[in-house]
N, C-alpha and C positions, 0 to 999 in steps of 0.2 A: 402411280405408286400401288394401285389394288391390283393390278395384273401383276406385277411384280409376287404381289401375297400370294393368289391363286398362283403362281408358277412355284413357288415354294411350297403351297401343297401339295403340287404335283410330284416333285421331287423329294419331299420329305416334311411331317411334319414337323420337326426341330427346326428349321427355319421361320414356322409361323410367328413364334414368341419374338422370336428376335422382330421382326417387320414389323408386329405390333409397338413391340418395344420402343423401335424408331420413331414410328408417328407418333405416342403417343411423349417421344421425349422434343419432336418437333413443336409437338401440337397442331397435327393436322387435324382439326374436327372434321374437316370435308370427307376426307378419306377414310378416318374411321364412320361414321357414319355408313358410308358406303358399305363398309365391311360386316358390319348388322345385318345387309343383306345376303353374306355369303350363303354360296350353297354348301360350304363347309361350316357345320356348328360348330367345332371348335372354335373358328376364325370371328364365329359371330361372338362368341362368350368373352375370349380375350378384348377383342372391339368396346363393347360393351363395362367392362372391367376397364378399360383407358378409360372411355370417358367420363365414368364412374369416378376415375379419380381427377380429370378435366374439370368437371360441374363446370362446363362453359355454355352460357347459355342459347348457343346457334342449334345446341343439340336437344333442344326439347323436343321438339313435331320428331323426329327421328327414336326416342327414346321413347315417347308417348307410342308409335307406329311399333316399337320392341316388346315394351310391356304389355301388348294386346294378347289372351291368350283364344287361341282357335286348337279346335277339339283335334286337327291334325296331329297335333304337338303333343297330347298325350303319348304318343309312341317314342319320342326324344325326351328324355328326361333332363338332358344338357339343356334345353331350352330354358328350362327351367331355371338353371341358373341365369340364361341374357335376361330375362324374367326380374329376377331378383335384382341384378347388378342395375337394371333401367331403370326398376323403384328407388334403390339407393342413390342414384344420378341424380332422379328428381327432387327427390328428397335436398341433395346437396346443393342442386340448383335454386331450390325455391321460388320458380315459377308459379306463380298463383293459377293460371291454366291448367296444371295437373293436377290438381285436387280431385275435378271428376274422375280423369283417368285413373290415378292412384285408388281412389274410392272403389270406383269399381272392382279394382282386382283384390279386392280384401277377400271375391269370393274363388279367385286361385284356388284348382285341386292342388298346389305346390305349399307345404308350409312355407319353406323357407321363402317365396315368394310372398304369402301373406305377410309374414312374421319382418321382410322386409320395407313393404310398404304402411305397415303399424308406425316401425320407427321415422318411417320418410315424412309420413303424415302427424309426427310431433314439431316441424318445421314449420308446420302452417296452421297459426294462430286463427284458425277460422268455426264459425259455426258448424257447418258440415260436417269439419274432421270430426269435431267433439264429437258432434250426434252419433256417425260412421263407425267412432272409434269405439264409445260405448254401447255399441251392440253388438258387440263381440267380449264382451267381459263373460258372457256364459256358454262363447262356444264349447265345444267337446274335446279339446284337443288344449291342452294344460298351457304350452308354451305360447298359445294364440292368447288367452287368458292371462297369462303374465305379460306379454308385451301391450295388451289392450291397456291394463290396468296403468302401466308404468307411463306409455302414452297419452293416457287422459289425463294424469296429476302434471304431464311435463304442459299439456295444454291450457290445461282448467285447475287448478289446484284446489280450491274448494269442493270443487264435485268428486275429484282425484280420490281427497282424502276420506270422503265421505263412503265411494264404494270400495276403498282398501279397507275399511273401518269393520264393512261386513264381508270383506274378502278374507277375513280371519277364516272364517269360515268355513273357507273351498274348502273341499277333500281335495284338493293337491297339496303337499309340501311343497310345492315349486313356487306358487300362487300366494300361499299363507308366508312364505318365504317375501316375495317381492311386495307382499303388502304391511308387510312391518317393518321394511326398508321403506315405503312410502311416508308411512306415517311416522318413521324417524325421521325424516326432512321434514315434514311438514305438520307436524301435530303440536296440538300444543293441551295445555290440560286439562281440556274438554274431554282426550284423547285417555283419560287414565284409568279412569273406570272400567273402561274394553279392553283394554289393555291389563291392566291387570287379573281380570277373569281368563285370558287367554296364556299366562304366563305358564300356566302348566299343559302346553302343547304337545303330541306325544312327537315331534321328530327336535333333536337336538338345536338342528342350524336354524329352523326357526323361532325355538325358543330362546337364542341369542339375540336373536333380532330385536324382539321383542323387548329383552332385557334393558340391548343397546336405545329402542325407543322410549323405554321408561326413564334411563338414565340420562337422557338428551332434556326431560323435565325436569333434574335437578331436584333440589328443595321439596320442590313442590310433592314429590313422588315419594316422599320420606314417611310419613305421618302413614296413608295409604296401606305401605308396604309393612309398619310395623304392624299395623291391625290385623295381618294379615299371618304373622310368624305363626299363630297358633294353627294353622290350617290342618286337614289329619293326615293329607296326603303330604309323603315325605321329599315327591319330587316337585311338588310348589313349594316348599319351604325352603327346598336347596337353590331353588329360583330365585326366591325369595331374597335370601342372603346374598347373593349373588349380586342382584341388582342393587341392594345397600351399598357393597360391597366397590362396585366401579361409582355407585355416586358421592363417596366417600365421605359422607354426614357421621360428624363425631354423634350426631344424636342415640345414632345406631347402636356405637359402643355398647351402655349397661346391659341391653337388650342380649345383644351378640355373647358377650361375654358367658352369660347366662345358659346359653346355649351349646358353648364348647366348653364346658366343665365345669363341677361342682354335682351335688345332689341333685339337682334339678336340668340337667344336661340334657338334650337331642338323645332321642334312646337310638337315633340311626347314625350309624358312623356315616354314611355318605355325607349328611349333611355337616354334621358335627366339621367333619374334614373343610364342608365351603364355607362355613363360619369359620373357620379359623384362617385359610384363601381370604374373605370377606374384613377380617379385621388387619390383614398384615397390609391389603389396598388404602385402610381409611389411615394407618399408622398413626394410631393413635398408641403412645408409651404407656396407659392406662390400663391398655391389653395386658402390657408382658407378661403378668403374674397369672392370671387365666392361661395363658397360653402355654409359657412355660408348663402347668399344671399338665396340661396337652401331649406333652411330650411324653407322658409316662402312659397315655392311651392305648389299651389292648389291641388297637387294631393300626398297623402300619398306616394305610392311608393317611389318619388322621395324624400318625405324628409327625409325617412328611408335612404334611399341610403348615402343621405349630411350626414344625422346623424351619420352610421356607417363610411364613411370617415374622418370624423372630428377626429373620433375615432383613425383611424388608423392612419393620419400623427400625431395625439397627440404621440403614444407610438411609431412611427416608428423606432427609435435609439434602443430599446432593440428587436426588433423582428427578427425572425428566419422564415424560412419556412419549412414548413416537406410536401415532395410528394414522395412516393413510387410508383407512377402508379397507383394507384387505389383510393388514397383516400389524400388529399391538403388541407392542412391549414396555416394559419398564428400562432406560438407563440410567446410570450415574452423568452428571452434567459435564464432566472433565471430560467425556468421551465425543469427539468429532463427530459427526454423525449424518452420513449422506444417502438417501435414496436415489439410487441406479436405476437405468433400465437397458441394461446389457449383458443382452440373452439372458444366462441363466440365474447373472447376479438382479437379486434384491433391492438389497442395501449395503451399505462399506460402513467401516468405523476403525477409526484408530484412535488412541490416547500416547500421544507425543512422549509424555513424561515418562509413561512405564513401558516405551518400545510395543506396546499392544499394536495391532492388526487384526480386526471384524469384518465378515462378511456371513451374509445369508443368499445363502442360493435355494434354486429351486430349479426341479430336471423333472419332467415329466415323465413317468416309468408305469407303466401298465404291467403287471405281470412280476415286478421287481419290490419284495419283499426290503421293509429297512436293513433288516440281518444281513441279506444280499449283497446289499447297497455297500455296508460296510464292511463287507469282505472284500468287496471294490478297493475300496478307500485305502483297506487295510495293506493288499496289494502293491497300492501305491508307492504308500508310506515304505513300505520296506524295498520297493526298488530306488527309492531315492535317499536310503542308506539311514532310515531314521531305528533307534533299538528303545529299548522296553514301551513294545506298544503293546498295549490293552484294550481291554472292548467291554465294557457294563452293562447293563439293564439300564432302563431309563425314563422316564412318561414325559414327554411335551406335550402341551395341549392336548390334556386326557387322553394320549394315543401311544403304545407300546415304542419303545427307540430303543437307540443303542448308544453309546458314549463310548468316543475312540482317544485316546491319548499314546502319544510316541514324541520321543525325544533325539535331539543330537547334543552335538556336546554348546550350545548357545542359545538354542532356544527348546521349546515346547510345544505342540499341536495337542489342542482339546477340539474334538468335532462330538455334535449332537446331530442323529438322526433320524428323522421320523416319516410316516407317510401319512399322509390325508388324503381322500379321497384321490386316488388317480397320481398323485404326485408325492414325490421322496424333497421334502425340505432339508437344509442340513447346512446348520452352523456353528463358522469355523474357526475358531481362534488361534492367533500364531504372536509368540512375545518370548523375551527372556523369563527362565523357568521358575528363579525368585519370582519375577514381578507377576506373568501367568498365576502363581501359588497366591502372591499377594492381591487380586485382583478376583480372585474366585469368588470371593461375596455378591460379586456385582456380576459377575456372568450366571450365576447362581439364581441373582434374581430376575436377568433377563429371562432365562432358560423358564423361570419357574409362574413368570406372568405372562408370556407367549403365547397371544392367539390367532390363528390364520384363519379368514374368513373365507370361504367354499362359496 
């Protein structure tokens, strides 16, 4: 069967893939094995990639002999990857013999070599890994740093949490990122004191983290965070509120209320606007009258904010929340509601009674503006014969969009679209155009509590 492979190099290498493809749907370990020693590297990377997804354990000593690296192999970079794909093997195999091996190569000139034998050696509950793992929390190289950190809490969670605790710290946002993801699994309210000195982060997606970590304490985190409202800086305050705000403590109310209007108001519209965000999540009816007050706010942001809260303690009795870790919203409970994972769909939703139809997608677009996007769409829509289509301004999760609507004579398409870093999200509603019209409250408030986590 390996001659067979090398003759199909020699002929072409579009035949490689496929030959690999066979053995590794046969499951020959023998053969790929052998092919690890091709004098063609490509044939070795694919080899390596099977048995990567084999984790059959005949292929250790052969993976273990893959993963070695020698100073020749600085001039292949391919290598690099049989490299990686062997740590991941072992990793999946979980032979207790590779630990040395794996250990070793933690000093890989290859990141991604490194960075895959971190994750491989979260597999092996052993002394050594921990030791291994946590001397590399201060390499030089950010992503070596984040997978060290994320690998010692998956091993040792006590120690985990301890060095996420002052991994606040790192000058990385990538690092400070992964270690309030840490200590949101695992912290508890030991955790709050640090955590709330750190709530005013200067990058966004870590100070989410953060948030979502204070908010995982609950209760606990209520009393803390009020002491805290008068702070002078305006972007700890809008933090602040923020995390009241998902932990949804009526206690907050007086406080809040306080805040988004009357004589004694938030002199920063930013904030003022997450205080009003912040009380339409706890939905508490207490609000309305402050809020409403809200509405007549000199600065848009903030009446949008009243507006969408008014929204939300109006339906609060039937909503729901959907958060998978990556992506948060509010819906109504009448609405079906299924997380997908095909290609570009999200998640699905439909509401039977009112002919509704939901979906959230997600397309990767580098270089692709939302406006773009929905000149795409708009495109679409009118070769498939739809008239009065329209296009808005719009803000999704704090991020500029567009709002596309077009009709036929039965139903109505409302699309939201927005970009987050590197990706065009965009979601799309299709229903009859009463029930669409009667229904806008609740895509309103999906729309307006929507957050995608990066």
């Amino acid at each position: 069967m390996y001659a067979l492979i090398r003759d199909s190099i020699h002929y072409g290498g579009f035949f490689i893939f496929l030959d690999i493809e066979k053995l590794l749907k046969e499951g020959d370990v023998q053969s790929l094995m052998e092919a690890l020693e091709s004098d063609d590297y490509t044939v070795r990377l694919d080899a390596a990639l099977a048995l990567e997804e084999l984790a059959d354990e005949r292929s250790v000593t052969a993976l273990i002999d893959a993963l070695r690296y020698e100073e020749w192999q600085r001039d292949y970079p391919i290598l690099g990857g049989v490299r990686a794909a062997a740590a991941r093997a072992l990793g999946n195999i979980g032979d207790p013999s590779a630990i040395e091996p794996l250990i070793g190569s933690l000093e890989d000139p290859d990141i991604d070599v490194r960075i895959s034998v971190l994750k491989s050696l979260s597999r092996f509950g052993d002394k050594r890994s921990v030791d291994a793992v946590e001397g590399y929390l201060n390499d030089p190289i950010e992503d070596v740093r984040k997978n060290a950190l994320i690998t010692l809490a998956e091993l040792d969670p006590k120690r985990g949490l301890k060095k996420a605790l002052a991994a606040l710290n790192d000058r990385s946002w990538v690092v400070r990122k992964a270690a309030a993801r840490v200590i949101r699994n695992l912290g508890d309210e030991r955790c709050l004191e640090v955590l709330t000195d750190k709530l005013n982060d200067p990058d966004m997606e870590v100070r989410r983290q953060i948030v979502l970590a204070v908010v995982n304490l609950g209760e606990t985190a209520v009393e803390p965070l009020l002491e805290k409202l008068s702070d002078p800086s305006w972007q700890t305050r809008a933090v602040l509120v923020e995390a009241l705000g998902e932990i949804g403590s009526k206690r907050a109310v007086p406080y809040l209320k306080r805040m988004v209007s009357g004589r004694k108001r938030d002199k920063n519209r930013y904030v003022r606007g997450k205080v009003a965000e912040a009380l339409g999540l706890i939905g508490d009816p207490d609000a309305l009258e402050s809020l409403i007050e809200a509405l007549n706010d000199p600065y848009l942001f903030v009446r949008r904010k009243a507006r969408a809260a008014i929204d939300l303690i109006d339906v609060e009795p039937y909503l729901e929340r959907f958060d998978n870790g990556e992506i948060s919203f509010r819906y109504p409970i009448f609405w079906d509601l299924l997380e997908v994972k095909d290609g570009e769909k999200l998640i699905k939703a439909s509401c039977k009674e009112h002919g509704l139809k939901i979906s959230v997608k997600r397309k990767e677009a580098v270089g692709v503006t939302a406006e773009e996007f929905s000149d795409i769409l708009i495109d679409v829509l009118s070769m498939r014969g739809l008239f009065n289509i329209t296009r808005g301004s719009v803000t999704v999760d704090s991020e500029h969009g567009c709002m596309v609507t077009g009709e036929t004579k039965k139903y109505r398409i409302v699309a939201f679209i927005f970009k987050k870093k590197g990706y065009i999200y965009y979601i799309y509603f299709k229903g009859p155009v009463e029930n669409i019209t009667e229904s806008y409250k609740y895509i309103r408030v999906l729309i307006n509590t929507l957050h995608v986590e990066i």
